[in-house]
C-alpha positions as CSV (number, residue, x, y, z in Angstrom):
1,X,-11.4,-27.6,10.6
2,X,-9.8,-26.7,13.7
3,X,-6.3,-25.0,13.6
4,X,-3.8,-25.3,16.4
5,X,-1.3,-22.1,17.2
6,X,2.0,-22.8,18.9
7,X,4.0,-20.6,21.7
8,X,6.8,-21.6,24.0
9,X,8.3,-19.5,26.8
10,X,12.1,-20.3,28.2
11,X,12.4,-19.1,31.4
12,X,15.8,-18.6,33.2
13,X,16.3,-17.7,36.8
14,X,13.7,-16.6,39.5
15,X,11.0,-14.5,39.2
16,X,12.2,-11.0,40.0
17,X,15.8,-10.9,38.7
18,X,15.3,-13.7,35.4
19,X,14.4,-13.2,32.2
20,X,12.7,-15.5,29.3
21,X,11.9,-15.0,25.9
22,X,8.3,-16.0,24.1
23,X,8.9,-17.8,20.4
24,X,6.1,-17.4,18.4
25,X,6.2,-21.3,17.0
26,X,3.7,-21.8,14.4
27,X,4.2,-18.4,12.9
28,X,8.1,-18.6,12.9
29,X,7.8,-14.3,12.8
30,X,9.8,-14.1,16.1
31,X,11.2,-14.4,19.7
32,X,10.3,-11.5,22.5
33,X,12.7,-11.0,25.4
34,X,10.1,-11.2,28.5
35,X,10.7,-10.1,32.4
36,X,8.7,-9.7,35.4
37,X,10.3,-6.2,35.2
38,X,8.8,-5.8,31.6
39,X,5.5,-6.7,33.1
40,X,4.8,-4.8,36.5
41,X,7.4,-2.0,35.8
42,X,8.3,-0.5,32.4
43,X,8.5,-2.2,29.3
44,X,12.1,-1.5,28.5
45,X,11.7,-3.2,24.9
46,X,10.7,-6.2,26.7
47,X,7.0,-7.8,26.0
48,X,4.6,-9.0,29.0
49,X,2.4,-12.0,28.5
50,X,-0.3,-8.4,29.0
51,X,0.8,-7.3,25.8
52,X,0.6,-10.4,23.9
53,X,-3.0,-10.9,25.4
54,X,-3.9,-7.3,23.9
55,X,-2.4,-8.5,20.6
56,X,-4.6,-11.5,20.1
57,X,-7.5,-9.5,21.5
58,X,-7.2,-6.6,19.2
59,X,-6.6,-8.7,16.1
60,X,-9.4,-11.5,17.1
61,X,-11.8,-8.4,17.6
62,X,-10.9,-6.7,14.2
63,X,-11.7,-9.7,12.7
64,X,-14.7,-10.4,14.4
65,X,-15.9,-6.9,13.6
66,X,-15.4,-7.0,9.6
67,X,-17.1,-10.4,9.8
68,X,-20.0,-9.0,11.3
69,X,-20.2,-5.8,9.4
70,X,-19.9,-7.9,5.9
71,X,-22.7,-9.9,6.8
72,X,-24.8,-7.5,7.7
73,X,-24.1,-5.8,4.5
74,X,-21.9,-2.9,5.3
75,X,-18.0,-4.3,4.7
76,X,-15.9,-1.7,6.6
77,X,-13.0,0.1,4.8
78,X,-11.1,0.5,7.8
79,X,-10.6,-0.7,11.5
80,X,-8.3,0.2,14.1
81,X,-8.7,-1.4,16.9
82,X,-6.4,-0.5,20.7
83,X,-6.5,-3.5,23.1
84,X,-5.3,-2.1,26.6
85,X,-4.7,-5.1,29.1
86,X,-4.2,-3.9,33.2
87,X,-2.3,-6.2,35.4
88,X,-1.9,-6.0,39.1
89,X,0.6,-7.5,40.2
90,X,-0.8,-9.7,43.4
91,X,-4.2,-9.8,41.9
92,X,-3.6,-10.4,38.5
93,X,-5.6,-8.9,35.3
94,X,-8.2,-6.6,36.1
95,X,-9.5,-6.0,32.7
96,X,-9.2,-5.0,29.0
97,X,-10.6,-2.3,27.3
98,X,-10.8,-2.1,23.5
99,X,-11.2,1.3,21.4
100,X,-12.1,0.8,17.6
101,X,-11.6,3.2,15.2
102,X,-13.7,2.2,11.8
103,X,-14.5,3.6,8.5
104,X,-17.6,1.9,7.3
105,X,-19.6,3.1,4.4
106,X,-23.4,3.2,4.6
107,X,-23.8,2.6,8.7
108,X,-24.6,5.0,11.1
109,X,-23.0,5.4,15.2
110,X,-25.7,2.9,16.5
111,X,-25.4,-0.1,14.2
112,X,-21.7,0.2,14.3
113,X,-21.8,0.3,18.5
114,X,-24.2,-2.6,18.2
115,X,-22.2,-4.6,16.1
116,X,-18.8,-3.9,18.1
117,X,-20.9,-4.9,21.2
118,X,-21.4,-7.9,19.7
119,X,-17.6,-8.6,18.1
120,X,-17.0,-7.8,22.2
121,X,-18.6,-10.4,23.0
122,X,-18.2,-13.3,20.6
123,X,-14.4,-13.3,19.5
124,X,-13.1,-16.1,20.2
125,X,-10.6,-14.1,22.5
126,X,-12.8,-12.3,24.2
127,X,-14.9,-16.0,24.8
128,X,-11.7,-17.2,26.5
129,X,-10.8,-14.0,28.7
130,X,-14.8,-14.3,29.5
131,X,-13.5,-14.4,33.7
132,X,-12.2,-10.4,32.7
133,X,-14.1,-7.3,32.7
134,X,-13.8,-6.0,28.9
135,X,-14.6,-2.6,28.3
136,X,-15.6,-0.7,24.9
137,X,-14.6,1.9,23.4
138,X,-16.2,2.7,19.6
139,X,-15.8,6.2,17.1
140,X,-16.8,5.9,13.5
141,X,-15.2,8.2,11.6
């Protein structure tokens, strides 16, 4: 069954000197202050629409990740996964790179790379950011 997930953006003012704030609809868990500032400057406890890409990417590749590692046979304990998202302003993003932490009984450095080369690759988010370079970044502890 295919799920739908809801987000709106109110935007007031131009570009440089406005502001907006993201709602998170379908959740209901919140509403993020957003400016250009807060995306090609510094955050200032403002979000970006960078950092809510690396949010969905991380969690969509953690998931991915346990999925993979459960059906191969070897359910992880752990996973921490970093999503890092660059943005240039005037050219736009220029790539993500993920680090994962995991704690997986039973596997060994190889088979966990190989299947968080292949989490990398077929999350759903990753899928849809397939026009970005995504770097990897893996240490089993």
């Amino acid at each position: 069954m295919a799920t739908t997930r809801n987000a709106h953006t109110e935007w007031e003012g131009e570009l440089l000197k406005g502001m907006g704030e993201v709602t998170l609809d379908s959740s209901g868990v919140g509403h993020f202050p957003v400016t250009w500032a807060s995306r090609a400057e510094d955050p200032n406890g403002k979000t970006s629409p960078e950092e809510l890409i690396a949010a969905a990417h991380s969690s969509c590749f953690s998931m991915a990740l346990a999925n993979g590692l459960t059906q191969a046979g070897s359910p992880p304990t752990r996973l921490t996964t970093k999503a890092a998202v660059t943005f240039q302003p005037g050219t736009g993003i220029t790539g993500i790179h993920l680090t994962v932490e995991g704690q997986v009984p039973g596997i060994d450095e190889s088979a966990f790379k190989s299947a968080a080369e292949d989490a990398k690759v077929n999350c759903p988010v990753s899928q849809a950011l397939a026009g970005t370079t995504i770097s990897l970044t893996v240490d089993l502890s």
